[in-house]
MARKOLDO-267837 format. One record per residue (C-alpha): x, y, z. Coordinates in steps of 0.5 Angstrom, whole numbers, plus 500, padded with zeros to 3 digits. Example, Ala and Ser with C-alpha at 12.3 -4.5 7.8 and 13.67 -1.06 7.14 Angstrom:
BEGIN
525491516/527498514/
# end
This chain:
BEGIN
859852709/867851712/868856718/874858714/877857708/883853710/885848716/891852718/896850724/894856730/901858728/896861722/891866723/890869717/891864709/894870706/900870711/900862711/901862703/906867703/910863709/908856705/911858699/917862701/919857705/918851700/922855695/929857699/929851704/935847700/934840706/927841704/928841696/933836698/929830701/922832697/925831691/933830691/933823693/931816690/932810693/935808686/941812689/942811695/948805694/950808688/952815689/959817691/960820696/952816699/947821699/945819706/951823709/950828703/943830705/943831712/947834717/953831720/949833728/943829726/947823724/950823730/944823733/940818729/945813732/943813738/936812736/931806733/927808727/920807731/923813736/925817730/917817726/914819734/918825734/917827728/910826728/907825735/912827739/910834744/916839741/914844747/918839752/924840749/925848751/928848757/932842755/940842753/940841746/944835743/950838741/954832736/960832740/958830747/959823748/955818745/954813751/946812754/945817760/941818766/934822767/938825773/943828769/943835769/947841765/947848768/941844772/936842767/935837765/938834759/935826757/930824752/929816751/935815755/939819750/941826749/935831746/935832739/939837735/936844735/936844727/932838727/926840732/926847728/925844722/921838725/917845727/916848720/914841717/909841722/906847722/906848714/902842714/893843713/891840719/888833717/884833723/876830722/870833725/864830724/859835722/851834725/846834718/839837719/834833717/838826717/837821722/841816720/847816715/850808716/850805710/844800709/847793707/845792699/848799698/855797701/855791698/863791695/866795699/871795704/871798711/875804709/871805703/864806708/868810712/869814706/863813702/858814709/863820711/863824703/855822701/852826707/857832705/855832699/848832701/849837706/853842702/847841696/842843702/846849704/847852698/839851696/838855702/844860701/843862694/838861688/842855686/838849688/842843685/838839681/843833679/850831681/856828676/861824679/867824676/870818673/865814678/868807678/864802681/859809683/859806690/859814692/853815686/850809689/849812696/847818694/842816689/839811695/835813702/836818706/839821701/834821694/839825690/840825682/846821680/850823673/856817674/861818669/865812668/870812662/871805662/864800660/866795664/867799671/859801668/856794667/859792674/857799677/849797674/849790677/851792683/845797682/841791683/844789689/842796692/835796689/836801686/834798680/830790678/833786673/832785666/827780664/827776658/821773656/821767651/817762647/820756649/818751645/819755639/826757642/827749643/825747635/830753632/836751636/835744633/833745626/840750627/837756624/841760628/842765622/835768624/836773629/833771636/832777639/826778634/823772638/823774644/819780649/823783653/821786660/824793661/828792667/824797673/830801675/829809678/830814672/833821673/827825678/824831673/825836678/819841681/817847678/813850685/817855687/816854694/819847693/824846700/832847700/833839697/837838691/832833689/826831689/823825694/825820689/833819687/836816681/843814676/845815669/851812667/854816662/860813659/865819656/873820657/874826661/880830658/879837660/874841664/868842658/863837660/858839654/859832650/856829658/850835659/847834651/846826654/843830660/838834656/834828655/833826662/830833661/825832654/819829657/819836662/820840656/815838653/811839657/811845659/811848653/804845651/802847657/804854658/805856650/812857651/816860646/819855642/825859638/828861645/834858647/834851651/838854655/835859657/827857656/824857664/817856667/816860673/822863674/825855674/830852670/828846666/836846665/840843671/844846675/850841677/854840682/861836680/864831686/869826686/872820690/879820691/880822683/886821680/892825678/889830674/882829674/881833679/884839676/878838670/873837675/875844678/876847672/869845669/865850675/869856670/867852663/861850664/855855666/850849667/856847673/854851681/858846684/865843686/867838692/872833690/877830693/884827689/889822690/895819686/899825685/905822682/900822676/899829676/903833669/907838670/904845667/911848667/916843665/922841669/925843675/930848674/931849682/937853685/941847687/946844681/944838686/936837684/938838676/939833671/937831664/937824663/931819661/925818660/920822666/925828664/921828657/915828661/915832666/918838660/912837657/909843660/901841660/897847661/892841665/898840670/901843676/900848679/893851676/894858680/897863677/899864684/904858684/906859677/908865678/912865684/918867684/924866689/932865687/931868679/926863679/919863676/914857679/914853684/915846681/915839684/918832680/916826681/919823687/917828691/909828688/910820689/912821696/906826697/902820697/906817704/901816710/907815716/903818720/899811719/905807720/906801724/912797726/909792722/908796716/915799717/919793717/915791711/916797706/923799709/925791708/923793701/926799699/933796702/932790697/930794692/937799692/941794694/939790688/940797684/949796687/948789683/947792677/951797678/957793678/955788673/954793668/947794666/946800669/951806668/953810674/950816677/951822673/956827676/956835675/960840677/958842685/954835685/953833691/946829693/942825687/936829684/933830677/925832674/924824675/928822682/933818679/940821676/942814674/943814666/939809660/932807662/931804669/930797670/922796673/922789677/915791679/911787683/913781686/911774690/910775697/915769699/920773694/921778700/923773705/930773704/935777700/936772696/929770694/928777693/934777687/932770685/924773684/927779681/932776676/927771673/922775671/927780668/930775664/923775660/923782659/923783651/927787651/933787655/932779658/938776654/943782657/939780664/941773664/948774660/951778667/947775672/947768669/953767675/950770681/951766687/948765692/954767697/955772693/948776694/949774701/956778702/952784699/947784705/952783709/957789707/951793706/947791712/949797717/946802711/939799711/938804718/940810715/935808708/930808713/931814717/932818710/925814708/922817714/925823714/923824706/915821707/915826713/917832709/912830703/907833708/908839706/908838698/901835699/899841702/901846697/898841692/892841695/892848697/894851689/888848688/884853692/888858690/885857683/879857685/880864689/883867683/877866678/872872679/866867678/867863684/863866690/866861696/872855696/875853701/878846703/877842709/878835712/872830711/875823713/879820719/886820716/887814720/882811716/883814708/890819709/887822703/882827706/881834704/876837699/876842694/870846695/868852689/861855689/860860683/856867684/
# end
């Protein structure tokens, strides 16, 4: 069990005071509203005036200046803060020419990097994003009983360094966590579900040794199960089938061509020999282990839409038949009592499930945490989400404060006014909020999608890559723009800075170029060219392509480079600054799901804490829920 129920910052002692403080400060801060959420990319040539000198402070530019992007990412995120409070703040008159380590204000030092330390608002709220941020940091915990936990070779057949390290990391989390609640409870955990199990390498790690657990994989998607069970013969999980036929005969009937006749009457199938579900013991005294020695997976094919799991625990019950059975010739149980209540010596014969997942998208994880609720058979949860981007919006539309952060164009707006009662937030805590006449806290999807960032992965490799990318892909944006085939940004009284429940405030559809060629990136003109010949093929709007960019030259999209060349800088710093901020819009997702836990009276423990290396998987932080 986690030693406390949140990973805070030490500015933190106490999760109440931490949620109050995260909360206010994500509902009254306008720069912290504007960059998660007020800034797209589409934008960012396109608005007058231009939103990089719109958002951020006149101080902080000047400052920037004087700085490359990379010195800007380690002071954001690596730089120790405690350095700069005895040094004379940059006050954004004094003179922007490089100093000296020996020059000197009032006798204090005054340098940082050759230049003017930064602005006193900019390390206060560099201060504030980091210390509303859950701390991500990864301790490998001892399991009792387990000497070795590294993948064997047929189990990790197909997977990639960073999917061991999560798969390796989680499977002994889980069994670990089984094994604690055997100890701590009457709950011995008889099978895990995994939701939405892809491929089931988690599954089939847990199904294997050291571990021995009884999987339920639960997959909406047959293919991914066909491939998953073939994998489950590489892993020795389970033998391939064998097909036994009369060879002679099967030769004659080919050649007299009567395929008409069904051959599969003619053939003796050897069932393959795999691992089934284990029939749990019924000893009382049976050890703390959520299995018995030997484990096992089904594959249940089911589209999660909401939290109740009956539909997938009736197709469990028969794992249970046999059992049943059993016991009751043995024992003379009564056979008009309940199923679901009928028990031998103080045992269930029903299971007793823990729901996990692997990275589960969207809102798959809110079912995942809902079905502890809907579901006695459920004791469990631990699941780990990703893609926030693709969670709904549980109450509509932001409506915040800032005239800047509304809108009311397009298509995401009719999304995210969907109101789902599945979306975000879960918590009444969250959804009732209130702040500014304001109920709820909300995020639209720029700020969900800038959630899923990882800057403090970046390289200078990756960053010169993904900048050059949103430089192109915005100053394509400005193209469009002055050729017609997208309006201008709407305009609203007091607007200042672009932002919408979608992002962008640009009129009519968006245009989404979506994937192209590596080699497209290496010029802007190559860029254009990739662009525009797979526009022109689009269905819909491809002739409108082609009539207004038909006589786009190459010198022409080079004076565009050109002219824009210097802004590429300030896209940057803003990307930097937006992905950076976004921290603390991950930490409110994933801790609004904590708080649903914590409301629901039946939840007897949650917590949430860190269990891979973010360097590795920056997706790190579980959800936990045990019930009473």
């Amino acid at each position: 069990m986690a030693s406390r129920p949140l990973p805070l910052h030490p500015d933190f002692a106490d999760a109440e005071i931490y949620v109050d403080s995260l909360l206010t400060f994500a509902t009254s801060c306008e720069l912290f509203q504007r960059l998660c959420g007020g800034v797209h990319i589409l934008d960012f040539f396109t608005k007058e005036p231009d939103l990089y000198s719109a958002v951020l402070p006149s101080k902080w530019r000047s400052w920037f200046l004087l700085h490359q992007v990379s010195d800007i990412l380690d002071l954001l995120m690596r730089e120790d803060l405690h350095q700069f409070e005895d040094i004379q703040p940059f006050q954004g008159d004094l003179a922007t020419s490089p100093i000296t380590s020996h020059d000197q204000f009032n006798g204090i030092k005054r340098e940082w990097r050759g230049h003017f330390p930064p602005p006193r608002s900019l390390l206060d709220y560099i201060r504030t994003i980091r210390k509303h941020s859950l701390d991500r940091t990864f301790r490998v915990k001892d399991q009792k009983g387990i000497t070795e936990t590294a993948l064997s070779r047929n189990v990790s057949v197909g997977m990639k360094p960073k999917k061991i390290h999560e798969v390796e990391n989680f499977a002994k989390y889980i069994d670990n966590l089984s094994s604690e609640i055997a100890l701590t409870s009457s709950q011995r955990i008889t099978h895990l579900v995994d939701f939405g199990s892809g491929q089931n390498y988690l599954g089939r790690a847990l199904a294997s040794s050291p571990y021995n657990q009884s999987v339920i994989a639960v997959e909406s998607k047959q293919l991914n199960i066909d491939g998953a069970k073939t994998m489950d013969i590489l892993a020795k999980l389970t033998e391939k089938e064998v097909i036994m036929r009369n060879k002679k005969e099967y030769r004659m009937q080919t050649l007299q061509g009567h395929a008409s006749t069904p051959l599969e009457e003619r053939l003796q199938r050897l069932p393959a020999k795999s691992n089934p579900l284990p029939t749990p013991k019924l000893q009382s005294s049976d050890p703390p282990r959520a299995v018995t020695d030997r484990g096992g997976i089904q594959y249940i094919e089911h589209l999660i839409q909401d939290g109740n799991l009956s539909a997938v625990i009736d197709r469990i019950q028969g794992v249970d038949a046999e059992l049943t059975e059993e016991v009751i010739s043995s024992t003379k149980l009564d056979l008009s009592t309940s199923a679901a209540s009928r028990a031998v010596n103080g045992v269930s014969l029903n299971p007793k499930l823990m729901v996990i997942s692997l990275h589960s998208c969207g809102n798959l994880v809110h079912h995942g945490l809902r079905s502890l609720i809907l579901n006695p058979c459920v004791k469990a949860v631990a699941m780990v989400g990703c893609c926030y981007n693709l969670v709904t919006e549980r109450l509509g539309p932001p409506t915040h404060k800032l005239p800047t952060l509304r809108s009311s164009t397009l298509r995401l707006d009719r999304t995210s006014s969907a109101c789902d009662p599945q979306g975000f937030p879960m918590s009444e805590r969250l959804a009732k909020f209130e702040s500014d006449n304001e109920e709820g806290v909300r995020f639209n999807i720029t700020a969900r999608m800038m959630a899923v960032q990882a800057p403090q992965n970046w390289t200078a490799t990756d960053c010169d890559s993904f900048f050059t990318r949103h430089f192109y892909r915005a100053l394509l944006q400005r193209i469009f723009l002055d050729r017609g085939l997208v309006d201008k940004p709407a305009e609203e009284e007091g607007l200042d800075v672009g932002g919408s429940p979608r992002g962008w405030t640009g009129a009519g559809e968006p245009i989404l170029i979506g994937s192209l060629r590596k080699s497209c990136y290496d010029s802007f003109i190559t860029y254009v060219r990739g662009a525009l010949a797979k526009l022109v093929n689009n269905t819909a709007r491809g002739q409108q392509f082609a009539r207004c960019m038909n006589d786009l030259t190459d010198d022409e999209i080079s004076k565009y480079e050109e002219m824009y060349r210097d802004k590429k800088n300030e896209l940057s710093i803003a990307w930097s600054l937006m992905a950076f901020s976004a921290e603390v819009v991950e930490s409110i997702i994933v801790v609004d799901r904590w708080l649903y836990l914590r409301e629901q009276t039946q939840v007897k423990d949650c917590w949430i804490e860190a269990v891979f290396d973010y360097k590795q998987s920056p997706r790190n932080l579980v959800v936990v829920g045990i019930k009473e």
